[in-house]
N, C-alpha and C positions, 0 to 999 in steps of 0.2 A: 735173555733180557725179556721178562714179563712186560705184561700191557699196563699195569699198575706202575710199574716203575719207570717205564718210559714215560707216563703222565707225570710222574714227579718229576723228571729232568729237563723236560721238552724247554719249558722258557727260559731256565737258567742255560742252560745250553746254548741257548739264540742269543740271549743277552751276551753271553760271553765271549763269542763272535763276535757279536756289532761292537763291540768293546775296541776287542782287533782292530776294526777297518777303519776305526778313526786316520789310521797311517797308511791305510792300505793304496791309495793311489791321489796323484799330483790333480785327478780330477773330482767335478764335486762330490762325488759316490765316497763317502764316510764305511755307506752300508755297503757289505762287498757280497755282490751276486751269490747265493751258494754259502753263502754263512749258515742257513738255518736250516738246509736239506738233510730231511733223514729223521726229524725232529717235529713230535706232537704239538706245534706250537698252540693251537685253538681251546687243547684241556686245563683247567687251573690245576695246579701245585697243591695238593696235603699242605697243610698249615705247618711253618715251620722256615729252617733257615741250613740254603744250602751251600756250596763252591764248586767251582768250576775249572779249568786250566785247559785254554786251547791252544793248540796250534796249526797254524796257517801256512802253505806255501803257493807260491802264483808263479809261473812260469809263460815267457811269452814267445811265439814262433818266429820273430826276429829282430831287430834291436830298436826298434822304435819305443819298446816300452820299459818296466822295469820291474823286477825280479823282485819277489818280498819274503819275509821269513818272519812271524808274527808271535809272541807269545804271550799270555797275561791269564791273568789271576782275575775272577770276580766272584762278589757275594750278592745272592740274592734271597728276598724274602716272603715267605708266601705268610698274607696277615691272618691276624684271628676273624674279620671284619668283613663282611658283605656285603652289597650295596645293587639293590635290582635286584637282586637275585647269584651278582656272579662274585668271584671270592677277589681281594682285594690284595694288588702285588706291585713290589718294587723292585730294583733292579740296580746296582751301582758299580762304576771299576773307579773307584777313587784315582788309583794311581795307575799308571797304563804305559809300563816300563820294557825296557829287552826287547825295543824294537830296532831291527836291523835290515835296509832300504839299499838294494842293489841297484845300480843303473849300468845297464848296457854301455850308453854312449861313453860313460867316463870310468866305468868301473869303482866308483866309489861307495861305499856305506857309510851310512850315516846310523846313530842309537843315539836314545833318548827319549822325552815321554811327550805322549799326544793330550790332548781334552780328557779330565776324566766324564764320563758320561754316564747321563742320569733317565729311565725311563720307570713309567706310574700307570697302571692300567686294570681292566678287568678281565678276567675269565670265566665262563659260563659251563656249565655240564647244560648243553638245550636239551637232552633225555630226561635229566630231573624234573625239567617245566613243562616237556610238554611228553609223555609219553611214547607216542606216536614215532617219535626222532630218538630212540635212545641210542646212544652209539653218538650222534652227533654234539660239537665244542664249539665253540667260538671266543674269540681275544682281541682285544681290542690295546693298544701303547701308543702314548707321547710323550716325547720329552726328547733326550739328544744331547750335543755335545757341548761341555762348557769353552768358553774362549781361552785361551793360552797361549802364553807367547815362549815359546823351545825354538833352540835350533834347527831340532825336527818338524816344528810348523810354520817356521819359515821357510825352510828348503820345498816344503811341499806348496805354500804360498795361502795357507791356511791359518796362519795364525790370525789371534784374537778374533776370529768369527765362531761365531754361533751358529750350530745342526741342527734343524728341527728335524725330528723325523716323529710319521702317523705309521702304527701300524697295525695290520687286522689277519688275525689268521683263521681257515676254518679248517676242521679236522674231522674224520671218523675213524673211530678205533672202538673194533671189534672182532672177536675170532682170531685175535695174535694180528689184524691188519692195521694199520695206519696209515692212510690218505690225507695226505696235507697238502693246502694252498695255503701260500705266507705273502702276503702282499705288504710292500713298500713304497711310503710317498716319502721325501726329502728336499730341502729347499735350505741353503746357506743366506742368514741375513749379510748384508754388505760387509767384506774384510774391510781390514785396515789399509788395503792400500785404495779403498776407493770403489773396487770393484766386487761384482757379485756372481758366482758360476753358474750354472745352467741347472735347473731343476732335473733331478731321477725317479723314474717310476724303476720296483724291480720286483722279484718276484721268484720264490722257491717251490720246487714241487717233489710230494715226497708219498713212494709208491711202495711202503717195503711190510712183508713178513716175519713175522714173530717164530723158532722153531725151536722149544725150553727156551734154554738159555742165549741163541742165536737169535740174530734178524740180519734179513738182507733183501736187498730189491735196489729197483733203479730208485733215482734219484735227475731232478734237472733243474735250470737255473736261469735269469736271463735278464736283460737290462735295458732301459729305454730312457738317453739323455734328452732333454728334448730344447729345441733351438732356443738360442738368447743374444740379441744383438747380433743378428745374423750367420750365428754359426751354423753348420748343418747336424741335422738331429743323428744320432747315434745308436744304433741297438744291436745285442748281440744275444743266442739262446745255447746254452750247452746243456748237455746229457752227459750220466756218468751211472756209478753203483756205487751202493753201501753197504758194509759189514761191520755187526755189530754183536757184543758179547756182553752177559753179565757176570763181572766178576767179583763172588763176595761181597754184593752189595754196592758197587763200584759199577757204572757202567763207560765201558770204552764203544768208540764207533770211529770208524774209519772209511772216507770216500774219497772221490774224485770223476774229475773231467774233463770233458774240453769241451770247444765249440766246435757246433756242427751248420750255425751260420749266423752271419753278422749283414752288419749294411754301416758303410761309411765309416769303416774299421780296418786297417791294412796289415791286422795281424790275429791269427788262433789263442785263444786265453786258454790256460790248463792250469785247475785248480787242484790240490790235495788238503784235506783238512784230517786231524788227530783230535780227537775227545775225550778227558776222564771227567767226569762226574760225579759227585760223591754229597751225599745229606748228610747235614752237619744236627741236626735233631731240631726240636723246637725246644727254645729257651726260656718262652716266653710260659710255659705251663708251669 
C-alpha cells in the first residue's frame, strides 16, 4: 500500500465507517470509537469519485451490552473546486442497509436501515502553503445523520433525530509513515420522544508503516460521554494493530482491539473492523 494511495482512500474510508455507526449503539455515539484508525484522515483525496464497503464487529466482555455486525456501501467525492487553499469534498451513504443488532439480554436481531448520512468539508496539503511543514495535512467535516423513522431506530430509540457531528483530522505522511489524530465532537438535537442524549467527544489514533505493498503499526481509540441531567460522565481508551495490503489497486486493511481502561463502564469493548477500497475514476473530466 503506497503513501499516495492511502491519501486517496483515507476520508472515504472514515466516511464509510461513520456511515456504519449510525446503528452502532443504543447510546448517543452514532460515531463508533475506532472507525477511522489506520486512515490518513488530514490529506485531501486526488479529484475524483470513489466506494467503499466496510465491515464492522463489536464484541462485549459480558452481557450488559450488545453485540453488532455492520455493513454498507458508500460513495464519495473529492471536487474539481478549492477554497482557501484546501481541496473541496463530500461524502454520502444514501441508503445504510444489512444491518444486523444482537443483544445479549434477549438474544434477538434486529435488520433494517438507519439515517442515510451526509458530510461536506475541507482538506488541506499545509506542505504546499507553507514549505517548512511538508509532510503535514489537515481536514476539517460537518454535517451528520438525517432523521428516520425504521424499526431499527426505534429499537435503538433514535429515531427521527438528527446527528451533528464536527470533525477535524491532522496527519503526517512521510517516508511510507502515517501519523494520524482524528478527532470527534457530536451532539443529537431533541428525538421524538422528547428527549435528548448526552454529547460525545472521541477520538482515533493512527501510528502505522508503509513496507511496498504492506502497512502496519498500532493503531488506538477512545471515547468521552459527557454528563446530561445527571447522568455520570463515561469514558473509555483501547489499543490494538493494523494490517494492511495493496491489492491491484484495491486497498484492504484489517484491525482490532480492546480496552485497556475505561471509568464508569462495567464491561471490555473489543472491536474488529474489514476494509476494501477502491477509485471509481473522475467523471467529471
Amino acid at each position: 500500500m503506497n503513501t499516495r494511495f492511502n491519501v486517496k482512500a483515507a476520508l472515504l474510508a472514515a466516511f464509510a465507517t461513520t456511515a456504519l455507526t449510525a446503528v452502532a449503539s443504543t447510546s448517543a455515539m452514532a460515531y463508533y470509537a475506532g472507525e477511522t484508525a489506520g486512515l490518513a484522515l488530514g490529506a485531501p483525496l486526488p479529484q475524483g469519485f470513489y466506494f467503499v464497503d466496510t465491515t464492522s464487529g463489536r464484541s462485549f466482555s459480558n452481557t450488559s451490552g450488545e453485540d453488532t455486525l455492520i455493513t454498507i456501501p458508500v460513495v464519495a467525492w473529492s471536487t474539481p473546486w478549492e477554497f482557501l487553499g484546501g481541496r473541496i469534498e463530500a461524502y454520502t451513504a444514501p441508503v445504510i442497509p444489512a444491518v444486523v443488532y444482537f443483544t445479549h439480554s434477549s438474544t434477538k436481531a434486529i435488520a433494517g436501515l438507519a439515517g442515510p448520512a451526509v458530510l461536506v468539508g475541507e482538506a488541506w496539503d499545509i506542505g504546499s502553503l507553507i514549505p517548512a511543514l511538508s509532510g503535514f495535512y489537515f481536514s476539517n467535516f460537518v454535517g451528520g445523520y438525517m432523521p428516520i423513522n425504521t424499526p431499527l431506530t426505534t429499537a435503538l430509540g433514535t429515531k427521527d433525530a438528527f446527528l451533528f457531528n464536527e470533525r477535524a483530522a491532522f496527519t503526517y505522511l512521510k517516508n511510507g509513515y502515517n501519523l494520524t489524530a482524528h478527532l470527534v465532537y457530536e451532539t443529537y438535537e431533541k428525538q421524538s420522544t422528547g428527549t435528548t442524549s448526552p454529547d460525545d467527544f472521541m477520538y482515533d489514533l493512527t501510528a502505522t508503516k508503509t513496507f511496498g505493498k504492506w502497512e502496519v503499526g498500532p493503531v488506538a481509540w477512545g471515547a468521552h460521554t459527557f454528563s446530561r441531567n445527571g447522568s455520570a460522565e463515561t469514558s473509555d481508551f483501547a489499543m490494538g494493530a493494523l494490517v494492511g495490503y495493496n491489492l491491484a489497486g484495491a486497498t484492504l486493511q484489517v484491525y482490532g482491539g480492546t480496552d485497556v481502561t475505561r471509568s464508569n463502564l462495567s464491561y471490555n469493548d473489543s472491536r474488529v473492523f474489514g476494509r476494501i477500497i477502491v477509485p471509481l475514476g473522475d467523471f467529471m473530466k
